[in-house]
C-alpha positions as protocol buffer text, in pm:
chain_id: "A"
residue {
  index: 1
  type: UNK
  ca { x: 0 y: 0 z: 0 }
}
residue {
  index: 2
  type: UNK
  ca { x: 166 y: 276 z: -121 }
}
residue {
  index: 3
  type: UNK
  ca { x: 176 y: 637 z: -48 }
}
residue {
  index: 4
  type: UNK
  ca { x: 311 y: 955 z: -243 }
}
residue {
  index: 5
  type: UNK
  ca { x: 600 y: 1112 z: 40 }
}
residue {
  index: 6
  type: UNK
  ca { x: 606 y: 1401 z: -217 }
}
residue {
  index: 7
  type: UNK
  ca { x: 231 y: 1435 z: -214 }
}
residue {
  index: 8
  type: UNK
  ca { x: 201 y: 1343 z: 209 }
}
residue {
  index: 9
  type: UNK
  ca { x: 514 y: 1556 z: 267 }
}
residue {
  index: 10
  type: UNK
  ca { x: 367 y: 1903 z: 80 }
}
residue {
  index: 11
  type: UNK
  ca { x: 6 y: 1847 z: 236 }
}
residue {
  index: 12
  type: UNK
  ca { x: 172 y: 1839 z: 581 }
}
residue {
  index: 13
  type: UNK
  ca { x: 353 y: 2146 z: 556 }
}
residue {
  index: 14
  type: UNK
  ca { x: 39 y: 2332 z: 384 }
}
residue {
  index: 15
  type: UNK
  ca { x: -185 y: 2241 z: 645 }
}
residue {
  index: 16
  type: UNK
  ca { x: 56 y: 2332 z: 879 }
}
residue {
  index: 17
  type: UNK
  ca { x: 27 y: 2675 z: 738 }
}
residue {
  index: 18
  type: UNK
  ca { x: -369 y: 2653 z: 743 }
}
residue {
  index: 19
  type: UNK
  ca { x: -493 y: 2511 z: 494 }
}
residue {
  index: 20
  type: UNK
  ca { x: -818 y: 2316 z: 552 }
}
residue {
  index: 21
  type: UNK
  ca { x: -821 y: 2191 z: 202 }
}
residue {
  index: 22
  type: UNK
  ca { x: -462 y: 2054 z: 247 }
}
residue {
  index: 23
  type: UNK
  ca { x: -587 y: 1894 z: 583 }
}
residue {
  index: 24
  type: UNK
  ca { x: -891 y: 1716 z: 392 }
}
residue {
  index: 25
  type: UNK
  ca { x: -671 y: 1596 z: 139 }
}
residue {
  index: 26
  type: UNK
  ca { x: -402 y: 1487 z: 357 }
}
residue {
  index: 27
  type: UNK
  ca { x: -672 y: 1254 z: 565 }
}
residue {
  index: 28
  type: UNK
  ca { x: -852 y: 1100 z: 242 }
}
residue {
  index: 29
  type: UNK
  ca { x: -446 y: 1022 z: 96 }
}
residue {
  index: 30
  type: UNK
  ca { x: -421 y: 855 z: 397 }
}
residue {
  index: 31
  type: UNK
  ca { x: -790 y: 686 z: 466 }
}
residue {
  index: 32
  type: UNK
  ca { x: -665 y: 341 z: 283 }
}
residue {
  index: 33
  type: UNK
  ca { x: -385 y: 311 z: 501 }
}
residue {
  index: 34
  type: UNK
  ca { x: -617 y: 370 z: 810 }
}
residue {
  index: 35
  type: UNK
  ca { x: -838 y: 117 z: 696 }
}
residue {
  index: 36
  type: UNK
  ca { x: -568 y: -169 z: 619 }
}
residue {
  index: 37
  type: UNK
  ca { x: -474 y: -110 z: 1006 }
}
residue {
  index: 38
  type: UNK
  ca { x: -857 y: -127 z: 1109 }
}
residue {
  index: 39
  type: UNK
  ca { x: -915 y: -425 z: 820 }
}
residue {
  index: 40
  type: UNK
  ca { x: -591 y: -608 z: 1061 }
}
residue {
  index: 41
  type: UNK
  ca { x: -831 y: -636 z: 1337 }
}
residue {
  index: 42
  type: UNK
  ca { x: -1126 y: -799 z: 1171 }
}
residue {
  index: 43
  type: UNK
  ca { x: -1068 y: -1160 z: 1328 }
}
residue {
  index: 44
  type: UNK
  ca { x: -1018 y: -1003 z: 1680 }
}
residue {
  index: 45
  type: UNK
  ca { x: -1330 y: -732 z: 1659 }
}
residue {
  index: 46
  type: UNK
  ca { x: -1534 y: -1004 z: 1534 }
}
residue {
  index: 47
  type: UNK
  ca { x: -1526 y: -1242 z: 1788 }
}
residue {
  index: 48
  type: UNK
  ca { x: -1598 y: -877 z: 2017 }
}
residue {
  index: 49
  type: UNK
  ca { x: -1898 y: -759 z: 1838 }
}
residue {
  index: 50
  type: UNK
  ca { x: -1695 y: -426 z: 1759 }
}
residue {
  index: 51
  type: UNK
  ca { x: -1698 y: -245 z: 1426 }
}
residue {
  index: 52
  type: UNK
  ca { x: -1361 y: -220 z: 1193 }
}
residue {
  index: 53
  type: UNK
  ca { x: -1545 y: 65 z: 1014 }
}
residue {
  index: 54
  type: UNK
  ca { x: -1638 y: 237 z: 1361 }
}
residue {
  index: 55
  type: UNK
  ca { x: -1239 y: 209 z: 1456 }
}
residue {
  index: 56
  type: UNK
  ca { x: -1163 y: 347 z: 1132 }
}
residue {
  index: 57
  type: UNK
  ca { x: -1424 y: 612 z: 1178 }
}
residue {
  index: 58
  type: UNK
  ca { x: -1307 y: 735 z: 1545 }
}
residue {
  index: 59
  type: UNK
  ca { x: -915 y: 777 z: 1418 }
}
residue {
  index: 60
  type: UNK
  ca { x: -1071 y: 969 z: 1046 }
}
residue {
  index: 61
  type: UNK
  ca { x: -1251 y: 1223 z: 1362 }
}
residue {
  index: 62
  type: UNK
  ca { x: -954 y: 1260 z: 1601 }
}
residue {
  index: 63
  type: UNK
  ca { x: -700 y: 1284 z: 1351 }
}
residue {
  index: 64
  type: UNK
  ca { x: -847 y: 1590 z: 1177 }
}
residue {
  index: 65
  type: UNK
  ca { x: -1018 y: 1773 z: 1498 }
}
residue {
  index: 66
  type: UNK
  ca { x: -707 y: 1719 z: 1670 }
}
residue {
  index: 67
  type: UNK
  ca { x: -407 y: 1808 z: 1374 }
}
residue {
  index: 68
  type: UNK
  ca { x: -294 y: 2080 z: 1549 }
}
residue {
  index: 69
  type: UNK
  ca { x: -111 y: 1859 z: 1798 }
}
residue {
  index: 70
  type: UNK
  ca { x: 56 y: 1701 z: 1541 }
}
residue {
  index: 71
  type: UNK
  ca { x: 437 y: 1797 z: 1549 }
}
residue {
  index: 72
  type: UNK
  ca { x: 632 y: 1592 z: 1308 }
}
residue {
  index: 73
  type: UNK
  ca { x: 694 y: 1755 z: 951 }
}
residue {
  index: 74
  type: UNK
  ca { x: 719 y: 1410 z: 683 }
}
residue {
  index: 75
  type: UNK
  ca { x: 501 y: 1121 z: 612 }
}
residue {
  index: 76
  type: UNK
  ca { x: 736 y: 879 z: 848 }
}
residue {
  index: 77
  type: UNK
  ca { x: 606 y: 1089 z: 1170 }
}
residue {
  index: 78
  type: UNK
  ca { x: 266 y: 1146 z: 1006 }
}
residue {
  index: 79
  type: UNK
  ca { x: 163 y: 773 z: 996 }
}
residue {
  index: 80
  type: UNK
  ca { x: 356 y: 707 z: 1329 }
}
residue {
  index: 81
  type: UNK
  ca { x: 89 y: 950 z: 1488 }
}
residue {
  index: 82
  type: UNK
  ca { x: -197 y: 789 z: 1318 }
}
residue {
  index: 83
  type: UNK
  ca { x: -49 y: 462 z: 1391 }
}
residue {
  index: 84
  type: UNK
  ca { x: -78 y: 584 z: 1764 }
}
residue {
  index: 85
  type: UNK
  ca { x: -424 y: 732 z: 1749 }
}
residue {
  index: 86
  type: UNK
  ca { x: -508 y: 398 z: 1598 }
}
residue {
  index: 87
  type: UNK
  ca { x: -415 y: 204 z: 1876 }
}
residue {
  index: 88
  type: UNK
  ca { x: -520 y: 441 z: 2149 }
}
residue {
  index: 89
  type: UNK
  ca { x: -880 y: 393 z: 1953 }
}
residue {
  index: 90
  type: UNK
  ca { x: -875 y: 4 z: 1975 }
}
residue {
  index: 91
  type: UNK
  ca { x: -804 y: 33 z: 2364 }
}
residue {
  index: 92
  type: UNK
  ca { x: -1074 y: 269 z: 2387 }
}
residue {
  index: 93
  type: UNK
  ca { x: -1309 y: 67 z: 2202 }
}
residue {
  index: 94
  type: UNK
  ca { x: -1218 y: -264 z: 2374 }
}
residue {
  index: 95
  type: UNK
  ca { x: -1262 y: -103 z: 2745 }
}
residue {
  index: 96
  type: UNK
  ca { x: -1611 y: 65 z: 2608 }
}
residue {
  index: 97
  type: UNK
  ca { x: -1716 y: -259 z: 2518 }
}
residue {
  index: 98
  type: UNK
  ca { x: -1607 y: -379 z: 2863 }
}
residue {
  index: 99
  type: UNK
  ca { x: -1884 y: -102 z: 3004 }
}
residue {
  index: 100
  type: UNK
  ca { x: -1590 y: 172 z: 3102 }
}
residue {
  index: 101
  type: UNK
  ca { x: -1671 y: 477 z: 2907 }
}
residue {
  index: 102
  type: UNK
  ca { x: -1352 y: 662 z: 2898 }
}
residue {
  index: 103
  type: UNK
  ca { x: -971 y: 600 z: 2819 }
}
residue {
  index: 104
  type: UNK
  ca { x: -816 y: 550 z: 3168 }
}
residue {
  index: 105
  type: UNK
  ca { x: -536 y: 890 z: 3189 }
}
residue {
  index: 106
  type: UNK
  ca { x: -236 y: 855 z: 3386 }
}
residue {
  index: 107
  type: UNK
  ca { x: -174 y: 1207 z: 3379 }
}
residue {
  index: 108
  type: UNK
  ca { x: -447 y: 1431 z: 3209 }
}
residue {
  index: 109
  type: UNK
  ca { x: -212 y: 1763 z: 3218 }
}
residue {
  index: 110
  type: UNK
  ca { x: 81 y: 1603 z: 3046 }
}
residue {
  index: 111
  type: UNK
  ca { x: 94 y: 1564 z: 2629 }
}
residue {
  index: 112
  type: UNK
  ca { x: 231 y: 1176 z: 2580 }
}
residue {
  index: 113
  type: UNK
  ca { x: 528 y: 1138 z: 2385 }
}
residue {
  index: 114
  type: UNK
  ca { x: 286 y: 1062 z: 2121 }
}
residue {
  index: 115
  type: UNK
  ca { x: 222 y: 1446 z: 2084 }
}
residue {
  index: 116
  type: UNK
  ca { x: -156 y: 1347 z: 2121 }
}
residue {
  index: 117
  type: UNK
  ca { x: -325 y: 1543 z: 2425 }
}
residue {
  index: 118
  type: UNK
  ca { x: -515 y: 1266 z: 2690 }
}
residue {
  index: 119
  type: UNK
  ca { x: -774 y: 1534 z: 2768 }
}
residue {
  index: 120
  type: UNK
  ca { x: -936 y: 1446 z: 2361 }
}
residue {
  index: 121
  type: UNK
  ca { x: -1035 y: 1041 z: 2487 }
}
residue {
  index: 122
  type: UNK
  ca { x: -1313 y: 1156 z: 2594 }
}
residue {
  index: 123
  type: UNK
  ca { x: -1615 y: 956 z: 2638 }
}
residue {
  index: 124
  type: UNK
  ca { x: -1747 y: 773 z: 2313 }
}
residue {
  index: 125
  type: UNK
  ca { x: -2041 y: 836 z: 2370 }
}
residue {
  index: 126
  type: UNK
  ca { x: -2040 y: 1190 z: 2155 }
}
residue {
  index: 127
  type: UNK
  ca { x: -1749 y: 1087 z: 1915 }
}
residue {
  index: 128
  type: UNK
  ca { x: -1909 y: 1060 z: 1530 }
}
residue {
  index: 129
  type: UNK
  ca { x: -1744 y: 715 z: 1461 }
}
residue {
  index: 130
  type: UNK
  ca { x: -1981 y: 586 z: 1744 }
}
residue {
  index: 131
  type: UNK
  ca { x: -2234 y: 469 z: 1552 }
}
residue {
  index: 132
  type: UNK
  ca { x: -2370 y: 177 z: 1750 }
}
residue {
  index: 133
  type: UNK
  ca { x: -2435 y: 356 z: 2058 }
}
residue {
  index: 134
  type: UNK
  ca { x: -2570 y: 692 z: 1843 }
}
residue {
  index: 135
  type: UNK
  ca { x: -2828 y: 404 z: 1717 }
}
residue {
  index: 136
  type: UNK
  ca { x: -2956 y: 360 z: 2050 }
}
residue {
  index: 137
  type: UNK
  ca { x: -3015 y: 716 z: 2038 }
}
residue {
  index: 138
  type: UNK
  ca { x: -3226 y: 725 z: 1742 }
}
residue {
  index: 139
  type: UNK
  ca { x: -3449 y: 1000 z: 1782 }
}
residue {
  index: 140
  type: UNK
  ca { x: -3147 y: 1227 z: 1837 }
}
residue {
  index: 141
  type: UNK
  ca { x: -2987 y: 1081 z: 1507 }
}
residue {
  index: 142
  type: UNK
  ca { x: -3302 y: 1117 z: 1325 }
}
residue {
  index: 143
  type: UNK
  ca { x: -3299 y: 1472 z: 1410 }
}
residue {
  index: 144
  type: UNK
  ca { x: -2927 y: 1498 z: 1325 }
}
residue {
  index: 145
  type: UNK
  ca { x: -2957 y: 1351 z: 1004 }
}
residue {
  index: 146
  type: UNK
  ca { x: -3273 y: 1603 z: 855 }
}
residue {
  index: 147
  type: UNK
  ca { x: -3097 y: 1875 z: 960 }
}
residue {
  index: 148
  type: UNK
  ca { x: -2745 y: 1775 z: 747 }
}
residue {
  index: 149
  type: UNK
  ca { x: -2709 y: 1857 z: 384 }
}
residue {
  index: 150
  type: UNK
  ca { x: -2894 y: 1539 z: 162 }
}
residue {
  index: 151
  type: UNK
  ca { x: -2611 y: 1431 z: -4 }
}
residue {
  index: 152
  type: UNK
  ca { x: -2388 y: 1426 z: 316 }
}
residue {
  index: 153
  type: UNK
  ca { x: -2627 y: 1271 z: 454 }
}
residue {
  index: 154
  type: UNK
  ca { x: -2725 y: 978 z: 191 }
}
residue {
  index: 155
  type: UNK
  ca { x: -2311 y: 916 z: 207 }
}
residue {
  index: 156
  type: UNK
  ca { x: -2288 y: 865 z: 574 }
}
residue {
  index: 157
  type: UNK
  ca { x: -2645 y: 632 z: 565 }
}
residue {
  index: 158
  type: UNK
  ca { x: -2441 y: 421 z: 288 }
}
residue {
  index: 159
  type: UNK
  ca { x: -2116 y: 420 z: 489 }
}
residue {
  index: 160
  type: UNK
  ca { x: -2325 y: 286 z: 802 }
}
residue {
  index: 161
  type: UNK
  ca { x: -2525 y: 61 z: 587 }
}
residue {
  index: 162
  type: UNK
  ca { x: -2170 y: -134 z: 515 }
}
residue {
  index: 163
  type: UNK
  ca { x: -2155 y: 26 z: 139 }
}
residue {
  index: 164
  type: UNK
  ca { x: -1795 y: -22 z: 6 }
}
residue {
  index: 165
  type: UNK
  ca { x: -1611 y: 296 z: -181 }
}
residue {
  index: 166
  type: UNK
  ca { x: -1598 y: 90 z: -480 }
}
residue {
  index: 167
  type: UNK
  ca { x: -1991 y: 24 z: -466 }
}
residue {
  index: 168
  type: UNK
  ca { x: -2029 y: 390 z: -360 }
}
residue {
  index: 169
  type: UNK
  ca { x: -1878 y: 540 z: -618 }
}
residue {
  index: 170
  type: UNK
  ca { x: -2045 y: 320 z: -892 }
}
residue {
  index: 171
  type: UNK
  ca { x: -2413 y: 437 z: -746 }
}
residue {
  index: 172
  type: UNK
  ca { x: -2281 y: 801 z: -786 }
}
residue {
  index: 173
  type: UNK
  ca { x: -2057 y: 745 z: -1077 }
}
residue {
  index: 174
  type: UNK
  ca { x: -1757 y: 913 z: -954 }
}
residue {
  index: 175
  type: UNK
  ca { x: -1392 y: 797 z: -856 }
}
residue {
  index: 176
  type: UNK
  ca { x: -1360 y: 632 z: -509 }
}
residue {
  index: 177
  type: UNK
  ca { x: -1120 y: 884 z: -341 }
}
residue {
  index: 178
  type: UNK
  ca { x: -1424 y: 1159 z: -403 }
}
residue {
  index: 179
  type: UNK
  ca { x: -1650 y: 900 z: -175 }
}
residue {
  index: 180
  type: UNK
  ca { x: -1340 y: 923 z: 80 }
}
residue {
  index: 181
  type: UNK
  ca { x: -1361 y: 1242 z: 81 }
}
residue {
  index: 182
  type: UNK
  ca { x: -1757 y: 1292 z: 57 }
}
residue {
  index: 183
  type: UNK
  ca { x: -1785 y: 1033 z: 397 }
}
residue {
  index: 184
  type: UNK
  ca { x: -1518 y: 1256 z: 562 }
}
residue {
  index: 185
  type: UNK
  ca { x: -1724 y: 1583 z: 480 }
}
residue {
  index: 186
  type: UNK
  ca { x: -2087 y: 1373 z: 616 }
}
residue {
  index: 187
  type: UNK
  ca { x: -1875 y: 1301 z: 904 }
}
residue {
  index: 188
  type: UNK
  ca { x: -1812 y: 1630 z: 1050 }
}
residue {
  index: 189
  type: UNK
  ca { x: -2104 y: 1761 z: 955 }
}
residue {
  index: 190
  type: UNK
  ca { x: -2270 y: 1502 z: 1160 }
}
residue {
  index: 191
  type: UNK
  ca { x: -2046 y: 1552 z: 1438 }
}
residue {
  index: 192
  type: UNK
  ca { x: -2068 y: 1912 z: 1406 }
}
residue {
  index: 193
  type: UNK
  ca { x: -2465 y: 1861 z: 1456 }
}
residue {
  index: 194
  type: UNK
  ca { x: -2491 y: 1639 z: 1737 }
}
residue {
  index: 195
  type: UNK
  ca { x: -2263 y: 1865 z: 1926 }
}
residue {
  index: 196
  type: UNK
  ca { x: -2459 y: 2175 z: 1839 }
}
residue {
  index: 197
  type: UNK
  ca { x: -2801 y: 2006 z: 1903 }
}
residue {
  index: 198
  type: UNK
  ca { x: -2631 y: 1842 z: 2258 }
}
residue {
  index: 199
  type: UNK
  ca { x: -2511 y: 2215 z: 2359 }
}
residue {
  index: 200
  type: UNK
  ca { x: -2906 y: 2318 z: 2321 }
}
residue {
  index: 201
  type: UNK
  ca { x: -3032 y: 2029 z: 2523 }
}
């Protein structure tokens, strides 16, 4: 699975320097290499009843909210912090399903030497890639989902539905790394919803 250094290299420094474009692009470059890692744990999330698309999902949402804290400058360090997130998402989804709803912190005022801040394993409960407890919720995600735009929202009801890229991109007749980047978009619009519409309750 191979990735452009030029390409991951130049998107790193421009969104570095702010661009949000250069962010978006940098995450969908990378979303096939997140979802070989999450893909890895099939056998092992299987036999827990836990989603490799959900893991995916959670490290797509943390990695973009949280680029800022992000301090290498090359695709080596890039996919080391992924790499990181990744794992820090498969504990956190393995103790949820175990009934404890947060990441245990040694230390939630230091930064790990993973450059990620604790304080953002928050309960996953409210994370996006938390689909099977938002479906417990469904009146919330009902009211979620009217209010997002209607092709965001068709492309995150196909990603939960288990629609591939490939048969994704055939329905909309389009290249599969614009469905990456479509799901990413219906992603944080969603989030960006249920956190508005939480903030109101």
């Amino acid at each position: 699975m191979h990735l452009d250094t030029q390409l991951i290299d130049d998107l790193i420094r421009q969104a570095k320097a702010g661009s949000e474009v250069a962010l978006d692009q940098l995450i969908t470059s990378s979303l096939p290499r997140i979802e070989y890692w999450s893909n890895a744990q099939a056998r092992y999330f299987h036999r827990l009843r836990l989603s490799c698309r959900d893991l995916t999902q959670e490290v797509v949402y943390i990695a973009q909210r949280y680029f800022h804290q992000f301090r290498g400058e090359n695709t080596a360090s890039w996919l080391a912090w992924l790499k990181r997130i990744h794992f820090r998402m498969i504990q956190a989804m393995v103790k949820d399903k175990k009934s404890i709803s947060t990441l245990p912190i040694d230390d939630a005022s230091t930064i790990d030497n993973s450059g990620i801040d604790p304080n953002i394993w928050v309960s996953r409960e409210t994370t996006p890639g938390s689909m099977a407890a938002l479906r417990e919720q469904s009146d919330r995600v009902k009211s979620v989902m009217k209010l997002m735009d209607k092709q965001l929202e068709q492309a995150l009801i196909h990603w939960l539905d288990g629609v591939s890229l490939e048969q994704h991109a055939t329905l909309l007749n389009t290249k599969v790394h614009n469905i990456r980047y479509l799901r990413i978009k219906a992603l944080q619009e969603f989030h960006a919803l249920w956190k508005t519409l939480k903030l109101k309750d």
